[in-house]
N, C-alpha and C positions, 0 to 999 in steps of 0.2 A: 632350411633343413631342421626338422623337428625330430628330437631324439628322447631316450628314455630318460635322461638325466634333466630334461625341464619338467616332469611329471613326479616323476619321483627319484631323490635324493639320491645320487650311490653312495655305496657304504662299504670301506676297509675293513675287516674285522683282523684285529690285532695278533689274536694268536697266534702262533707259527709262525710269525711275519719276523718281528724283529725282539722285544726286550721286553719286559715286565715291570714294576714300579723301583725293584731293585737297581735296576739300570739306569732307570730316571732318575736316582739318587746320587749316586756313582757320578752320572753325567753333571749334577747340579754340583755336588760338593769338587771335584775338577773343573768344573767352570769357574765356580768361583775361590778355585785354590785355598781351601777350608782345611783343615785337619778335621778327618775322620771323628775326631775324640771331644773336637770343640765344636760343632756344628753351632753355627747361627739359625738357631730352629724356626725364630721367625720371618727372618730372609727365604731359607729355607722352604718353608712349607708356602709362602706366598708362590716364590715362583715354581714348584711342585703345580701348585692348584691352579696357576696361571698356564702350563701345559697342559694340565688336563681340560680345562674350557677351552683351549684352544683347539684340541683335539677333537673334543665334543662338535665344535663351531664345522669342522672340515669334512664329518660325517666317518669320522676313526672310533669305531666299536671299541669302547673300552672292559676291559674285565674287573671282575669285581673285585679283587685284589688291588688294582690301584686305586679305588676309592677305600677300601681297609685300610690303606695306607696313612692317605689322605685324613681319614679320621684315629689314625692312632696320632698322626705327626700335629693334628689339633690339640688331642689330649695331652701331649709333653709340651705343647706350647704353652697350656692354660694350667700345669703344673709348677713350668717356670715360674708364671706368675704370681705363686701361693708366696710368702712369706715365713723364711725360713728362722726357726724359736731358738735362740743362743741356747748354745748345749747341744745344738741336734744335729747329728751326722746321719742325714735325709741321702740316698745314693742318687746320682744327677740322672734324671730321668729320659737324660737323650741317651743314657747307656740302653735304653731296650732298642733303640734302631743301631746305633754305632755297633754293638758287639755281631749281631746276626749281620751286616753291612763290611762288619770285617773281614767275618768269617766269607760272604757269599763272594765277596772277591780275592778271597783265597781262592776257593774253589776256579773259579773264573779265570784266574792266574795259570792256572793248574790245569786250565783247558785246553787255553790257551795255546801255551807248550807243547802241548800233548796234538793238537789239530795243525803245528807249522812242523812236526818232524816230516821228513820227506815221504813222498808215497809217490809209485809211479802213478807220471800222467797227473798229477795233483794242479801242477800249473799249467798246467793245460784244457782249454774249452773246446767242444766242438760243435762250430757255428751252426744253428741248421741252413737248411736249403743248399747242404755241399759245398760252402765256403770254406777258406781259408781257417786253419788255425789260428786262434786268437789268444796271445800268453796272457796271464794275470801278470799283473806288476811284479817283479822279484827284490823290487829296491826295499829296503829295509825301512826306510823313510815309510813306505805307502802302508798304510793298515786301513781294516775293514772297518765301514764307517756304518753305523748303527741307526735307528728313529729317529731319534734327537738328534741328531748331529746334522740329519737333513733337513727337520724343521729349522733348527736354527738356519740352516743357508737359506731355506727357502723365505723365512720369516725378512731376510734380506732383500731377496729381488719381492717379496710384497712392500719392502716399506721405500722400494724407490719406483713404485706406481704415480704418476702424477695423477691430481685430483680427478680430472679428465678421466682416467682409466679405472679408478675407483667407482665413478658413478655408473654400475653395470645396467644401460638400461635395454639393452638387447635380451631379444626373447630366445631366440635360438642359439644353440651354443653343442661346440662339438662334442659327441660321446665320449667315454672313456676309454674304451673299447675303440673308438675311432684312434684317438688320441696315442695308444698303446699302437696300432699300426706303422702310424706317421711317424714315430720313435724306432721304430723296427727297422722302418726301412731308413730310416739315418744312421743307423749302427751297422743294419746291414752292410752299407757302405765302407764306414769308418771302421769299423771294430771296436771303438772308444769313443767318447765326446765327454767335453767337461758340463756340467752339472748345469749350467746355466744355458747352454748349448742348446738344451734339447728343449728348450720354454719360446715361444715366439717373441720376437724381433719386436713389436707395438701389439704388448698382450691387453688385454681387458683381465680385470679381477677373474672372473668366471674361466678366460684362456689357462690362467696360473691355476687355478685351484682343479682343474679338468687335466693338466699336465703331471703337477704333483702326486693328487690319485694315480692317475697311469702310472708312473713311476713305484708307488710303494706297491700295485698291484703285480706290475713286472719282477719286481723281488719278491714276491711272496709266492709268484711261480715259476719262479730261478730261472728268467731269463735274463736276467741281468747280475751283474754282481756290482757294487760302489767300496770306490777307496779314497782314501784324503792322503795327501801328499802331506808330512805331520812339521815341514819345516814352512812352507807356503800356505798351507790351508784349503787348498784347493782339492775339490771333489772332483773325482774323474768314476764315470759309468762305462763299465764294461759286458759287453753282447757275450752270452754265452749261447 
C-alpha cells in the first residue's frame, strides 16, 4: 500500500491545536520543579531548543514566536555570562521571561477557573454515529493534558523501540488519515483507551510517528479530548 505520507511529509500545524512557547516554559520550569524567579536558564533553554528540534524532526509546524523565544532565552543566557563590576547593581536578566511568565500564568489560572464552573451538558460528549454518551472524567485527579505532556509519553514508548524496530526499512507505511480511522473505530468501541493503547502491539518507528500524528490531528479537530490521571501519570483519550 503506497500512501501520501512516503512522497511527501505530513504536517501538524501548531496553531489552534494546543500551546505556544509560553506553555513550553511553564511545562519546563514544573518539570523540572524550578522556582519561577530562579530559572536555570542554561538547563532551561537547552531542553526548550531540544523540543523544538524535536518537533521540527516529527513534521510539527512551528510559529514564529517560539523561535523569539528561543533567541531571547539565548540572549539572557549569554548575559549571565558577562561579568558583573563590584559596585554594580545590574537587574537579573531572567527577569524579562520570569515577570511576563508570571503574569501569563496568572491569567492561565484565571481561566482556568473560569472554563471548570459548571455549564449544562459541559461533561458531556456526543459520540458521532448515534452512540452512547460518553462522560469526561469528573474526578478531580484527571486534568487536561496539553503538547508537551504528550510528547513526553510518547518520547517514552519511542525509547522502548528495540533496535530492530528503529531500523525503519520498510517503504510503505500506513497514512494518517488511515491511522486516525483505525483509532476511531477503537474508541468507537471503547469510549476511552489509555494513551499507549492506541499505538500497535510490535510498531516500527514510522507505526509510532504515523499514530502520534493521528492523534495530535484528532485533537486539533475535537474528536478527541486527553486527560492524565495527576496521582498515576497516566494518560487516558477520550471519543467525543
Amino acid at each position: 500500500m503506497s500512501t501520501a505520507i512516503d512522497t511527501e511529509p505530513y504536517r501538524v500545524k501548531l496553531e489552534r491545536i494546543f500551546e505556544g512557547p509560553m506553555d513550553l516554559l511553564v511545562h519546563l520550569i514544573r518539570k523540572n520543579e524550578v522556582n519561577i524567579y530562579d530559572i536555570p536558564i542554561a538547563l532551561i533553554t537547552d531542553q526548550y531548543l531540544a523540543y523544538l528540534e524535536w518537533m521540527k524532526a516529527m513534521n510539527i509546524d512551528l510559529a514564529g514566536d517560539f523561535l523569539l523565544m528561543a533567541a531571547t532565552m539565548a540572549q539572557i543566557k549569554s548575559k549571565l555570562l558577562l561579568p558583573v563590576h563590584d559596585g554594580e547593581e545590574a537587574e537579573d536578566p531572567r527577569l524579562e521571561i520570569a515577570r511576563p511568565l508570571a503574569e501569563y500564568m496568572r491569567i492561565k489560572s484565571a481561566a482556568r477557573l473560569l472554563a471548570e464552573r459548571d455549564l449544562l451538558g459541559e461533561d458531556i460528549f456526543a459520540r458521532s454515529g448515534g452512540g452512547k454518551d460518553v462522560p469526561v472524567p469528573a474526578d478531580e485527579a484527571m486534568i487536561h493534558v496539553g503538547l508537551f505532556e504528550l510528547i513526553d509519553a510518547f518520547q517514552r514508548i519511542m525509547a522502548n523501540l528495540t533496535p530492530d524496530q528503529r531500523l525503519d526499512l520498510t517503504t510503505e507505511h500506513i497514512s494518517v488519515k488511515d491511522r486516525i480511522n483505525q483509532i476511531i473505530d477503537i474508541l468507537e468501541k471503547r469510549g476511552d483507551a489509555a494513551f499507549e493503547e492506541l499505538f500497535p502491539a510490535s510498531p516500527s518507528r514510522a507505526d509510532l510517528i504515523v499514530t502520534f500524528l493521528a492523534i495530535l490531528e484528532m485533537v486539533k479537530i475535537a474528536l478527541i479530548r486527553v486527560f492524565q490521571h495527576s496521582p498515576s501519570g497516566q494518560i487516558r483519550v477520550f471519543y467525543q
